[in-house]
Structure formats: structure tokens, C-alpha cells
C-alpha positions as CSV (number, residue, x, y, z in Angstrom):
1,X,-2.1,57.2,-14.3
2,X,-4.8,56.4,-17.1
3,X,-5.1,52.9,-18.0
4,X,-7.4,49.9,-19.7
5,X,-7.8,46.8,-21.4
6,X,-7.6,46.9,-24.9
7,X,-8.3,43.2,-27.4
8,X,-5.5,41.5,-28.1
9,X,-5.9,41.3,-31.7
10,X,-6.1,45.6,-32.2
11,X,-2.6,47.4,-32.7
12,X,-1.4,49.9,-30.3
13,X,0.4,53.0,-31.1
14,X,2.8,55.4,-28.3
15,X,0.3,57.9,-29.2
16,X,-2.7,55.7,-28.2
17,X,-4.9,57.2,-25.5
18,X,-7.0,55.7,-22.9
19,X,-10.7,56.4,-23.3
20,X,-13.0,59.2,-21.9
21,X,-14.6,55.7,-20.1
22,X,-11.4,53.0,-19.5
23,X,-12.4,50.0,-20.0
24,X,-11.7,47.8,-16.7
25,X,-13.4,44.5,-17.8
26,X,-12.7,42.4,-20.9
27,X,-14.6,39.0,-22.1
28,X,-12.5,36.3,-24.0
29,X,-13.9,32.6,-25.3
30,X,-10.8,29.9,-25.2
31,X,-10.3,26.2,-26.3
32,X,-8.6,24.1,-24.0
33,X,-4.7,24.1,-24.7
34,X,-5.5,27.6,-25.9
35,X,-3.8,31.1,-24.7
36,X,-6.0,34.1,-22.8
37,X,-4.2,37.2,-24.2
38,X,-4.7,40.6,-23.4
39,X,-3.5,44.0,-23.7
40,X,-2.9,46.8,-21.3
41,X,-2.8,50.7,-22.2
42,X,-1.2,53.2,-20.1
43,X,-1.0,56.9,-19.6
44,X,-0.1,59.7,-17.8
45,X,3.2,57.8,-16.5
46,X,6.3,59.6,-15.2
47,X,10.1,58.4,-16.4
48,X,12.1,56.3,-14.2
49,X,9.2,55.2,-12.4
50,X,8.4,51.6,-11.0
51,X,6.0,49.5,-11.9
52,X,4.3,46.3,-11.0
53,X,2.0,44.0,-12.6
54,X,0.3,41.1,-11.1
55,X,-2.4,38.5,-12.2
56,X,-4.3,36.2,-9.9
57,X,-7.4,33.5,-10.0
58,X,-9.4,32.9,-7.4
59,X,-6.9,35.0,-5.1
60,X,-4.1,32.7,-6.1
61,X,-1.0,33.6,-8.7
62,X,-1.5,32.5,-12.0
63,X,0.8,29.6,-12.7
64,X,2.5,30.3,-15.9
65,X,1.1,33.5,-17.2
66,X,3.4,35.7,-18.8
67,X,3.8,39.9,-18.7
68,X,5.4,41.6,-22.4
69,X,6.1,45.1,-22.2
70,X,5.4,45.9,-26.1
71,X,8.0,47.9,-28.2
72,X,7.7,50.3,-31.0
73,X,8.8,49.8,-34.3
74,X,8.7,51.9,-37.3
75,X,6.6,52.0,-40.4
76,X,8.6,54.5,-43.3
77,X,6.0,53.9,-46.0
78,X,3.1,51.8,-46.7
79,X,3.0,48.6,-48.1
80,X,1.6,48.8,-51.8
81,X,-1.6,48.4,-53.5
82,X,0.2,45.6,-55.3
83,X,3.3,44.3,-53.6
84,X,6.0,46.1,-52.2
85,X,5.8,50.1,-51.0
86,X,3.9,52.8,-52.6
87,X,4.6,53.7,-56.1
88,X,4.2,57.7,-56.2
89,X,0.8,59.1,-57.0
90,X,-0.7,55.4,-56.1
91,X,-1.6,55.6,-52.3
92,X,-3.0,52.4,-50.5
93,X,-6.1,52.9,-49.2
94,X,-6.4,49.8,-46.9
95,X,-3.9,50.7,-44.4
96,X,-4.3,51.3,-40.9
97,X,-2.1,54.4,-40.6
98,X,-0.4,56.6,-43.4
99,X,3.3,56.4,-43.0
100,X,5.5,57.2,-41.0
101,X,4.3,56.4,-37.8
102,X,5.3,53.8,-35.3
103,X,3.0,50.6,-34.1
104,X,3.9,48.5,-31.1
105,X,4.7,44.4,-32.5
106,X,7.3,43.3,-30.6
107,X,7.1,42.0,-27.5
108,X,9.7,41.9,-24.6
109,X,9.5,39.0,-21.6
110,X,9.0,41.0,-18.3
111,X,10.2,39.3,-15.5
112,X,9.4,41.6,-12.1
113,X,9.0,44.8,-11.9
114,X,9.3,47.5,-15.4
115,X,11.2,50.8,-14.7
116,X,8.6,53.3,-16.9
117,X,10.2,55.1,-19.8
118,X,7.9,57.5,-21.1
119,X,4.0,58.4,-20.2
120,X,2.8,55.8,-22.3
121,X,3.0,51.7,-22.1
122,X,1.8,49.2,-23.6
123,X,1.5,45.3,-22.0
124,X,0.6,42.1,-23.0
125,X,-0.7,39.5,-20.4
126,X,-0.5,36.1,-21.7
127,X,-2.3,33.3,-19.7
128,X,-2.1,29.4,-21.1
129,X,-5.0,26.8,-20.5
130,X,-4.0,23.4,-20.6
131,X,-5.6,20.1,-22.8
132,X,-6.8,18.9,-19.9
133,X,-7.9,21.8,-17.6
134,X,-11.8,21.7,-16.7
135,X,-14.2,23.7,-19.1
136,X,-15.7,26.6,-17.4
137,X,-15.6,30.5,-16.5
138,X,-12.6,31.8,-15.1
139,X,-11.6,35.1,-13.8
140,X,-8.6,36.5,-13.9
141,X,-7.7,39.5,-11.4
142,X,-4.8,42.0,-12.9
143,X,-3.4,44.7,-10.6
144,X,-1.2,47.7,-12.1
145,X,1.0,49.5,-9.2
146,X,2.9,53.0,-9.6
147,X,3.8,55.5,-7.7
148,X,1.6,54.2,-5.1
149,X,-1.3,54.6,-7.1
150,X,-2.7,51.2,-7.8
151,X,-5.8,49.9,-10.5
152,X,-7.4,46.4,-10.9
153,X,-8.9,45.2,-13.8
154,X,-10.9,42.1,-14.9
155,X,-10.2,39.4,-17.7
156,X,-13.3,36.9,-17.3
157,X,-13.1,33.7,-19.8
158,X,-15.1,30.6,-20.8
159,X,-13.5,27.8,-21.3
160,X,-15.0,25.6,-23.9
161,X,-14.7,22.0,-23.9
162,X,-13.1,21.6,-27.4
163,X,-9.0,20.8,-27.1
164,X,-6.7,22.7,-29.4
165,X,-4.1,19.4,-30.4
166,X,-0.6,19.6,-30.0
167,X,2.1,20.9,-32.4
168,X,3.7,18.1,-34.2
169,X,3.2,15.9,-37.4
170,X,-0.5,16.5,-37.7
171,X,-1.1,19.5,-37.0
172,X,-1.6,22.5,-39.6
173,X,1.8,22.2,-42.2
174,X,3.4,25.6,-41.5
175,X,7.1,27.2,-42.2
176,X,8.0,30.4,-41.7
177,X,12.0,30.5,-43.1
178,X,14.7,31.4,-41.3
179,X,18.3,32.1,-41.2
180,X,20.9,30.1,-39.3
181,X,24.0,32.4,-39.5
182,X,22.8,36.4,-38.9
183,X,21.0,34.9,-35.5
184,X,24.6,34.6,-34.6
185,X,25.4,37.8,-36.1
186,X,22.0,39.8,-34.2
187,X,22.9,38.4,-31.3
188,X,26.9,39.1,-31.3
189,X,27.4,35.0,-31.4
190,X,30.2,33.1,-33.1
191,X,28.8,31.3,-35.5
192,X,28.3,27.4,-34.7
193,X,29.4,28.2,-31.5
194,X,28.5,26.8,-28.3
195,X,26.5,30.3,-27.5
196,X,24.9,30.0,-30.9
197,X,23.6,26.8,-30.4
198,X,22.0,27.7,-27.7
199,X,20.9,30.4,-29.3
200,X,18.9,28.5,-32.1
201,X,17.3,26.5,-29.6
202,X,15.4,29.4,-27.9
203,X,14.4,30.4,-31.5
204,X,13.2,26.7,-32.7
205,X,11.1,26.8,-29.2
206,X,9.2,30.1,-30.2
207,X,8.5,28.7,-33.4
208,X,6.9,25.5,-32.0
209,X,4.9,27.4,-29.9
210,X,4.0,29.8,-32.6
211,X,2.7,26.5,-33.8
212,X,5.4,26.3,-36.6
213,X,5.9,22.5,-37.4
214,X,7.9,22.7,-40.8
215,X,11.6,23.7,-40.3
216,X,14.0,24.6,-43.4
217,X,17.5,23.8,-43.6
218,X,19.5,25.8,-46.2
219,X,22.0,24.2,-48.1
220,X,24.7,26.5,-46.9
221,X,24.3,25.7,-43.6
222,X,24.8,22.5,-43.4
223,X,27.1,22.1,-46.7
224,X,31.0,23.1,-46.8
225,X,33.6,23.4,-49.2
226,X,36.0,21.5,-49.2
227,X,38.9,20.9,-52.3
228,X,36.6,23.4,-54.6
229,X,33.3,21.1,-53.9
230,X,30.6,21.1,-51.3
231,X,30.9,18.4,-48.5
232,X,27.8,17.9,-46.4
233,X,28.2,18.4,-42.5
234,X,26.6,15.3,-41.5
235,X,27.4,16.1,-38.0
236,X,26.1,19.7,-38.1
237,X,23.1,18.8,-39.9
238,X,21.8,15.6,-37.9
239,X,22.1,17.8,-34.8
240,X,19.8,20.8,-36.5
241,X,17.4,17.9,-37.0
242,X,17.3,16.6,-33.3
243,X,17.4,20.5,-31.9
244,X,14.3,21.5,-33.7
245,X,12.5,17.7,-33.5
246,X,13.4,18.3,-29.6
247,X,11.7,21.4,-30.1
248,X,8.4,20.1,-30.9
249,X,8.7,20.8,-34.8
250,X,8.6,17.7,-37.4
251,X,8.5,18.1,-41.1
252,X,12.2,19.2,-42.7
253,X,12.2,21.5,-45.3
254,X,15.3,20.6,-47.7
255,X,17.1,24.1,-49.1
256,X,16.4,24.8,-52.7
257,X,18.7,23.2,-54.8
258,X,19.2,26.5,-57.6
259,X,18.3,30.0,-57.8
260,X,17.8,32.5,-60.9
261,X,20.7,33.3,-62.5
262,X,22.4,36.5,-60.8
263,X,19.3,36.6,-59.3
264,X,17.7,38.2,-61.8
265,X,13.7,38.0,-62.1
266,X,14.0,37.8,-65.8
267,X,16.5,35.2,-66.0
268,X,15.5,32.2,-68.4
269,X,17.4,29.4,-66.5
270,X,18.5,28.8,-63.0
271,X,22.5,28.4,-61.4
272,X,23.2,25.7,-58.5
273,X,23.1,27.5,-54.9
274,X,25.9,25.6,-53.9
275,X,27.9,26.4,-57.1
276,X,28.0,29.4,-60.0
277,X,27.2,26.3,-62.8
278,X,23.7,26.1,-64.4
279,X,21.7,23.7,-63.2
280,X,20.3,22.1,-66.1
281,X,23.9,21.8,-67.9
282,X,26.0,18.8,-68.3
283,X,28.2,20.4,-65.0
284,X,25.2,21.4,-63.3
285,X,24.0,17.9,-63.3
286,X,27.6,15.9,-62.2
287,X,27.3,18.7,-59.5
288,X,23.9,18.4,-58.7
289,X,24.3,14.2,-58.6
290,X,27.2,14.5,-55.8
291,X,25.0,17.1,-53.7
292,X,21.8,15.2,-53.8
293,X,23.3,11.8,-53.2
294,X,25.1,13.2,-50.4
295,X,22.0,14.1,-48.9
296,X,20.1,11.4,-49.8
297,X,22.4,8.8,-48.1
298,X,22.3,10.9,-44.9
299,X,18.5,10.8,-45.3
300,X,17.9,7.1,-45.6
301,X,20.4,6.5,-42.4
302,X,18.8,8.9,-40.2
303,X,15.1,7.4,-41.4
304,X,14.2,10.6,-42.3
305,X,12.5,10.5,-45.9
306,X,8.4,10.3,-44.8
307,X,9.4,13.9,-43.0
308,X,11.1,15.9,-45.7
309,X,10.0,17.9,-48.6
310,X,12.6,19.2,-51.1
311,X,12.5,22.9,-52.6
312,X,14.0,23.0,-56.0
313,X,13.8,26.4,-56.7
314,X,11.8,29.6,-55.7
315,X,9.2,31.5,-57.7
316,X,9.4,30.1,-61.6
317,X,7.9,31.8,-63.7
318,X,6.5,31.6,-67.3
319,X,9.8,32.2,-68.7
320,X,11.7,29.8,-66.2
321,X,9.3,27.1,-66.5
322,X,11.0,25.0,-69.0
323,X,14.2,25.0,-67.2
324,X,12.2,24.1,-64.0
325,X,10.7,20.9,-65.6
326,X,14.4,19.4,-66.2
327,X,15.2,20.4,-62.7
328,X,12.6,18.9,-61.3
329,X,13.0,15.4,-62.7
330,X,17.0,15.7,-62.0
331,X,16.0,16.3,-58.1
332,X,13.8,12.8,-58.4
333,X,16.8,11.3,-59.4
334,X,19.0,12.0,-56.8
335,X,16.5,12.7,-54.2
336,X,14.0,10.0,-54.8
337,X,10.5,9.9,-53.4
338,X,10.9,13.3,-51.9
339,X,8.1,15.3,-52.8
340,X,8.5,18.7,-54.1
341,X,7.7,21.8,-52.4
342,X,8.1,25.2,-54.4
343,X,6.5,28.7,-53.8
344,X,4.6,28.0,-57.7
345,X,1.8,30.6,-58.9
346,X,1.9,29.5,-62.7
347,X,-0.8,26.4,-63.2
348,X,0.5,25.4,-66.1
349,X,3.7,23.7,-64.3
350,X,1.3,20.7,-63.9
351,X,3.3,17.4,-63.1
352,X,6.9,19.0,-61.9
353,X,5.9,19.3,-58.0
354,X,3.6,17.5,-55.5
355,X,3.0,20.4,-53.1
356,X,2.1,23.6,-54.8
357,X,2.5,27.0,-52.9
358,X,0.8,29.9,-55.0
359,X,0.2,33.3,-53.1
360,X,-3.0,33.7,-51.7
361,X,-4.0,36.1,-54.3
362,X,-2.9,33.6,-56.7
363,X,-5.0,30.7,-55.7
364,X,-7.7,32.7,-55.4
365,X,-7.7,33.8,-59.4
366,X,-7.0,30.2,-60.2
367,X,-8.8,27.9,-57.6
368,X,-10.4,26.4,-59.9
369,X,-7.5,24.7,-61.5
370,X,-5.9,24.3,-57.9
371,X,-8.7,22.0,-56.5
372,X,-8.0,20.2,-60.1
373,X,-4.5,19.5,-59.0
374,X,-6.0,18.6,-55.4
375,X,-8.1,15.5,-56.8
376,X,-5.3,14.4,-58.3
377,X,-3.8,14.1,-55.3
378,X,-1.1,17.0,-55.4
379,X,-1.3,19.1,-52.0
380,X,-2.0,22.8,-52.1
381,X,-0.4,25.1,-49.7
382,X,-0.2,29.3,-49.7
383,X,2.0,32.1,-49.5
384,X,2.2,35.6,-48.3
385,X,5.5,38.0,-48.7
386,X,6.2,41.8,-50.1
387,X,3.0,40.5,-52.1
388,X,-0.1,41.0,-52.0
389,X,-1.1,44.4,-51.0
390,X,-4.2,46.3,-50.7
391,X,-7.2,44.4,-49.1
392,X,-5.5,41.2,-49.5
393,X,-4.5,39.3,-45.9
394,X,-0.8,39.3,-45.3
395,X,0.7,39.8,-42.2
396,X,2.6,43.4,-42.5
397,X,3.1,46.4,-40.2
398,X,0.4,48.7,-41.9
399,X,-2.5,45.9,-42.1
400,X,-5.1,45.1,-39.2
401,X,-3.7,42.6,-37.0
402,X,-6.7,40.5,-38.0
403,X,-5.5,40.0,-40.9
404,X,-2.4,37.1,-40.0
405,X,-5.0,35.9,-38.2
406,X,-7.8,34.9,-40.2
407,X,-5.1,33.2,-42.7
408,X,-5.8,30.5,-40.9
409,X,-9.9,30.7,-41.6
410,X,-9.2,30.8,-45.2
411,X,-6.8,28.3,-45.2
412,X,-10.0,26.3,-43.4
413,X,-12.5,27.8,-45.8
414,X,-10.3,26.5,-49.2
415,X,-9.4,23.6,-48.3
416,X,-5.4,24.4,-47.9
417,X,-2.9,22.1,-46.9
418,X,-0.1,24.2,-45.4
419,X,1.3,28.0,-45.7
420,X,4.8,29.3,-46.0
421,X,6.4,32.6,-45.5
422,X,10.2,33.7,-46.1
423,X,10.7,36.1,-43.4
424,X,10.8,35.0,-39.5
425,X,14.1,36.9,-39.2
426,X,15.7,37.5,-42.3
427,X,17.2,40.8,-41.1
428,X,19.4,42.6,-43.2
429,X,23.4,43.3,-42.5
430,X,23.6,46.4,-40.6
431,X,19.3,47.1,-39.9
432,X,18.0,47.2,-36.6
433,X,14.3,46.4,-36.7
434,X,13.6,48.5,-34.0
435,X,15.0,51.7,-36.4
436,X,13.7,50.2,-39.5
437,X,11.0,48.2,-40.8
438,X,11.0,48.4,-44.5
439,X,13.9,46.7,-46.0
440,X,16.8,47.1,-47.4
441,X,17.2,50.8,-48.0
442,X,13.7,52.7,-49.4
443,X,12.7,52.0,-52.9
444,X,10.2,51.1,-55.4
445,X,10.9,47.3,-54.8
446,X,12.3,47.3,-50.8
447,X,10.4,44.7,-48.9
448,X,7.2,46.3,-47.2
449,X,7.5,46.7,-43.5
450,X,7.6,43.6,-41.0
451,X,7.7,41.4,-44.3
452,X,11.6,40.3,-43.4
453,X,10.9,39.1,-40.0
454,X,8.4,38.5,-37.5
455,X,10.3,37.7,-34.5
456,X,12.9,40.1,-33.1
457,X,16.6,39.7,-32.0
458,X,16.3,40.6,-27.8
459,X,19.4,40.3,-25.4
460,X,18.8,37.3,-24.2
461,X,16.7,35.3,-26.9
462,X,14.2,36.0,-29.8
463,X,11.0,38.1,-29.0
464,X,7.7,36.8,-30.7
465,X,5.8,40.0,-32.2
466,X,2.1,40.7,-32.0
467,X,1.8,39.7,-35.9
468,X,2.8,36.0,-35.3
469,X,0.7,35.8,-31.9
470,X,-2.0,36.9,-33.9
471,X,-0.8,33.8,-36.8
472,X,-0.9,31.5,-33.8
473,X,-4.6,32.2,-33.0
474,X,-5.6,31.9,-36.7
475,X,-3.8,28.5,-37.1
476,X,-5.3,27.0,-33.5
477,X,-8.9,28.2,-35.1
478,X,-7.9,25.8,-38.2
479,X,-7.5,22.8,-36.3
480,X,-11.0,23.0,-34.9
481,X,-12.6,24.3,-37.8
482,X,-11.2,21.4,-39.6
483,X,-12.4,19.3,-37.2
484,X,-16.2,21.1,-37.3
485,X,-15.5,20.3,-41.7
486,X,-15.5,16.9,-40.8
487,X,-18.5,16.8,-38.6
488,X,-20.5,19.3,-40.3
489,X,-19.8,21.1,-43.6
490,X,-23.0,23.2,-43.6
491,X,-22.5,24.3,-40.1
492,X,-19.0,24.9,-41.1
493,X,-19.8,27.1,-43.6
494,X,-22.4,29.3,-41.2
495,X,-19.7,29.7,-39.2
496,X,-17.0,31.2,-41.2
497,X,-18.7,33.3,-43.4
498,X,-19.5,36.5,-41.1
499,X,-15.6,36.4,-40.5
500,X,-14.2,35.6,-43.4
501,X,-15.3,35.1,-47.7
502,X,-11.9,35.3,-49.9
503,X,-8.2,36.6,-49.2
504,X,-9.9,39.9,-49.6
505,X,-13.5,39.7,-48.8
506,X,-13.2,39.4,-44.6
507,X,-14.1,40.9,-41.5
508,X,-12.5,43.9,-40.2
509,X,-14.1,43.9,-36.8
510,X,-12.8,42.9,-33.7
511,X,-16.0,41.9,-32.2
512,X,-17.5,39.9,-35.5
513,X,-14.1,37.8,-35.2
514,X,-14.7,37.3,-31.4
515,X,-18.4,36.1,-32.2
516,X,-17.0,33.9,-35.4
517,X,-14.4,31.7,-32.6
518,X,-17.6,31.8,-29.9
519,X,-19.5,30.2,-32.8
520,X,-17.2,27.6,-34.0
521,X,-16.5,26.0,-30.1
522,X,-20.0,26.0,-29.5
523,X,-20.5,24.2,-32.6
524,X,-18.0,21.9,-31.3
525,X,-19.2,21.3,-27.9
């Protein structure tokens, strides 16, 4: 047996090899409330063989550390230069394999000893420090045991005095969407049952610690038809509310309200979600009235109107932007005071929403008109999804794992308010992501792999993937690089630019990075 430490924020592969020199000692630099992470490489083992894995400080177990065997997914093709997967005869350069090949992300809870599967593994230790725990070096002790044959390696941190704050209403506004229904469906649940209730909690809990604080509710999962109309399920939807408040989350995200019609990109005006009527038309609105005030009454009984935000509809363009306006001022009406949150990339829809959410790539070509909307007090978030490709950060199978994290140093760099992303487990009907990462089916447009999800369905639960730990880290660096804005812009700025300069402009080094985080908590200290 061959093994090493490997950084936490470098993939893996099942044809990874341990170096000519292992490496038996790794260096890490934590805030307080922060989470020592780090990654094991193995070779040389034999099937069906036992192993054990142990971690211990000062001679004593390590009270709430956690082992992940890491699992292999596939990547069919690249992700895009532009969006999407490779268009023939236009490779992507900026990739950190050519397809196929596989990549370890997701990560399953080990709990005792692992029965070995093939002459490689791959771990994850993870190993939380608490808000209140001393600053200071610690050293962690971690023993690997096979076949008799046993190895110890050493994970040494500082602990800086600087706290990471809590999840909740103030931290970093961040939604990743997900899907009520097919977590029933993944996990072999009846929907709304007992089991999937359950079910959605362990999922809302890995999204709060994933430091996820923004939760959406679509409208067909907590609207019904009844008599040919939709009803809202006041029951169903104030207990979706407490689950994920009990969770630690806190903002709501209302469903959108309309969609393209046939979801067609080229469509000039949007249909209802709830009903096949367009929006903007004399049904649409009678329609749309008896949704939204259903909604809003439940809203002003529960006290819930300074926590949600309202999409209207996704993605307008140019050619939907007219349609949009008039949709916008009908969801005042019968929402009112809601502010409006929709994934918006065209700056001239000035005045319809309140919280703008270009892509990254986006923003970048029009900040200039973005911080405009900002001093007029509109909020700016971001997006990432099957777009952008190439350099640009996104958080995608084929891209450095660096990459989902330092969205949260541009984020601090611009000046962003929040990020969105569609996909924590929008799976499709009938595709295993542990057989398939692009989806659905291969083509031109297919979603780019690990864009659909980033959390995967395990036996017992959701299993967080390396991508989102790797989000995590980015958005707990935000909170204290905020904080270092507020105390000292200059010293702000020397700190983030060796790590990151624009959405495509950033480090690609491991060991920069590192140095970037030691910098910013000893500017905090």
C-alpha cells in the first residue's frame, strides 16, 4: 500500500498515483467556525480488503471529524468554450482533462471500517473548528490500517483568531435550486410521504451547512388543482417553511410565476406555470390575481414578507422584454412589496426588478451599468449554469475545483450581493449521476457535466460533492473579506488580487490560493 495527502481543493482521478516521494505532512490556515479538510490517496490495494481510518489530537479522537470515501463520476465531453458541450472542430482548451474520463466529486459518509474495492481510494477527512475554540496550532494525527500494514500521516493547522459567522439572515444571500418531487423519486420515496419528509430534511441540512441560506419553493409544489384551478396547500407549504427555517436557512425564494411559451428560447411572450394561459392576457391576469393573492394572504399570516423574494420569470431576453415589464407590475399588484428576483443579463430592463442576477460573464461586460443600478439602490446578485465556458469560473466537472471556490472572492471583489444556481439536484428521469454526468442525452445543447446537480442521491440521504465543499470555502472567505472591505479597502484589495482579477482573470494555483486565505486572516487578526 502507497498512500499521501493530497489539498483538498485539487481533483482526484481512479487513475491518480501516489508520488515517487508521498507526501506524509500537510499545512492548512483556518478561521474559527471553519472546516480542516483533506484528502487521502491510495494505491496498491487489494479487493475485499479492510480498512480503517482514524484521526486523533493530542492522542485523543477527534470529536466530530468526519471520513468520505470519494466516488467516481463520469465526464462524456467537455464543457464548451461558450456554454454547453463542445461544438465539433471547437475544443476547449481550459479544461482539466479531455473527455471521457472520470473525476472523483461525490462524497460518501464512512462510518467504521471501508471494505476496499479496487487498488485505488480516494478519502476525504473533514475536521470542524468551532466559533469559540482557542486560536492556535493544532495537529491532527491520521492512521490508515490494511492488511496489517499500517501509515500515519500529519495534518498540522493554525487557527486564526477571526470567526466565520453563522448561516442565517446575514450571511452571504445564496440559492442553489432544487426539486421537491424527484428526491422522492431518487430515493424510491412516495411523494409527500412520511419517508419523504424526512428525506427533505437531510437535504435542507446539507444545504445550510453548505452555507445555503435562500430556499426556493416552486409553485407546483406547494399549489394543487382542484375544480380545473390551482389551490394553494397552505398546510404543505407552511411546513416547507419551518423544515428549512429549522434547518438553519432564512430567505424564501417564491417560484416563478410564467415561463416561455412552449419553452421555446425564441418565444416573444411568456404562459402561466401553473396554467397553459398567457400571462400578460386578459385570462392570464384573472388567473394570475387568484394565484398571487392566494399567496399573498398566506404570506402576511405567517409574517413572512421581509424574507421572501418573488421570481417572475427566468432568463428574458431582448425579445421577451416587453412582455416581462407588464409581468412585472401585475406581480406588484398581487404580491406587493415583494421584491423581484430574476436570473436578468439584458441592462436595459431597468425599473422591472429590485435584485438583478446576470451571469458572471454578464456583469463583467456590463459592470458598469450594474454598479449604476447598485446606487440606485437595486441589489446585484450572479449566476453560473451550462454558461459560461472556457476560462470563465463556474463550478462544472471539467474545471479546476478552484474555480467554485473563488466565486466567492469575486463576489467580494465586485461588490455582489448574492449568487444563484439552478442545479443542486435537478437529475433527470431515468440518469444516474454516477453513469452520467452530461445531461439529458449528448447534444449540441445537453447541460455540461455536474451542471444539473451538485449533491448526489445516496441510500440513506444526499451526498455533498467536492464542487460544493469547495463553494462552501469560497463563500466562508466572503464573509471575512467583507468584513476586511469594511476595515480596510486598500488592504483588501492587496489581498485579493494575487488570487483572483475578473471571472476569468484568477489564480490557478493551489498554493497562491492557500497564501491569498493566510493573507486575508492575518489581515484580520
Amino acid at each position: 500500500m502507497r498512500a499521501e495527502l493530497r489539498d483538498s481543493l485539487e481533483f482526484l482521478f481512479p487513475d491518480s498515483l501516489v508520488s515517487e516521494k508521498p507526501v506524509s505532512r500537510l499545512k492548512l490556515d483556518l478561521a474559527r467556525g471553519g472546516t480542516a479538510s483533506v484528502h487521502l490517496l491510495l494505491n496498491g490495494l487489494k479487493a475485499g480488503t479492510g480498512l480503517r481510518c482514524r484521526v486523533r489530537c493530542g492522542g485523543r479522537p477527534v470529536a466530530g471529524a468526519r471520513w468520505f470515501r470519494l466516488a467516481a463520476v463520469p465526464v462524456e465531453v467537455n464543457t464548451g468554450l461558450e456554454a454547453f458541450v463542445e461544438k465539433e472542430g471547437e475544443p476547449n482548451p481550459y479544461v482539466i482533462r479531455r473527455a471521457p474520463f472520470q473525476v472523483y466529486d461525490a462524497m460518501e459518509p464512512v462510518a467504521g471500517p471501508l471494505r476496499v474495492a479496487g487498488p485505488t481510494l480516494a478519502l476525504r477527512l473533514q475536521v470542524p473548528v468551532g466559533r469559540k475554540e482557542k486560536p492556535g496550532n493544532r495537529r491532527y494525527e491520521i492512521e490508515i490500517e490494511a492488511s496489517g500494514e499500517r501509515q500515519s500521516f500529519s495534518l498540522e493547522t493554525l487557527v486564526h483568531r477571526p470567526a466565520i459567522p453563522p448561516v442565517g439572515k446575514d450571511s452571504f444571500p445564496y440559492t442553489n435550486w432544487f426539486w421537491c418531487e424527484p428526491i422522492a423519486k431518487n430515493h424510491k420515496l412516495e411523494a409527500w410521504s412520511p419517508a419523504h419528509w424526512r428525506m427533505l430534511e437531510r437535504y435542507a441540512k446539507l444545504m445550510a451547512s453548505a452555507r445555503q441560506n435562500t430556499f426556493l419553493l416552486s409553485l407546483g409544489s406547494v399549489f394543487e388543482t382542484k375544480n380545473g384551478r390551482p389551490v394553494l396547500n397552505r398546510p404543505r407549504l407552511r411546513r416547507l417553511v419551518k423544515l428549512f427555517t429549522d434547518a438553519g436557512l432564512y430567505y424564501i425564494e417564491g417560484g416563478h410565476l410564467a415561463t416561455r411559451h412552449k419553452g421555446e428560447w425564441a418565444a416573444t411572450y411568456f404562459d402561466l406555470v401553473l396554467e397553459p394561459v398567457a400571462a400578460t392576457s386578459p385570462e392570464g391576469n384573472a388567473r394570475l390575481a387568484s394565484i398571487g393573492r392566494q399567496l399573498w394572504s398566506e404570506i402576511e399570516r405567517q409574517g413572512w414578507g421581509n424574507r421572501w423574494l418573488q421570481h417572475v420569470a427566468d432568463e428574458p431576453t431582448a425579445g421577451l422584454a416587453a412582455d416581462y415589464r407588464v409581468l412585472c407590475g401585475m406581480a406588484r399588484k398581487y404580491l406587493p412589496g415583494l421584491p423581484l428576483l430574476d436570473a436578468t443579463m439584458d441592462p436595459a430592463l431597468a425599473g422591472s426588478v429590485d435584485i438583478w442576477c446576470p451571469l458572471n460573464r454578464s456583469y463583467q461586460k456590463n459592470r458598469e451599468r450594474f454598479v449604476e443600478y447598485q446606487l440606485l439602490g437595486d441589489l446585484v446578485w450572479f449566476y453560473t449554469c451550462c454558461s459560461p465556458g472556457g476560462p470563465w469560473l463556474n463550478r462544472l466537472l471539467d474545471m479546476e475545483l478552484l474555480r467554485p471556490a473563488l466565486l466567492g472572492w469575486g463576489a467580494a471583489h465586485f461588490g455582489l450581493d448574492g449568487f444563484l444556481h439552478w442545479g443542486l439536484n435537478y437529475l433527470q428521469p431515468g440518469r444516474d449521476p454516477f453513469r452520467t454526468s452530461v445531461m439529458p442525452p449528448i447534444t449540441p445543447k445537453s447541460w455540461p457535466a455536474g451542471d444539473t446537480h451538485v449533491v448526489y442521491p445516496g441510500p440513506d440521504g444526499p451526498w455533498s460533492s467536492l464542487r460544493l465543499e469547495a463553494q462552501r470555502e469560497g463563500f466562508e472567505d466572503y464573509e471575512l473579506l467583507r468584513r476586511l472591505r469594511d476595515r480596510n479597502p486598500r488592504r483588501l484589495a492587496a489581498v485579493i488580487r494575487p488570487v483572483f482579477r475578473a471571472f476569468d482573470d484568477y489564480t490557478r494555483e493551489t498554493a497562491v490560493f492557500r497564501r491569498g486565505r493566510r493573507a486575508l486572516l492575518a489581515a484580520l487578526e
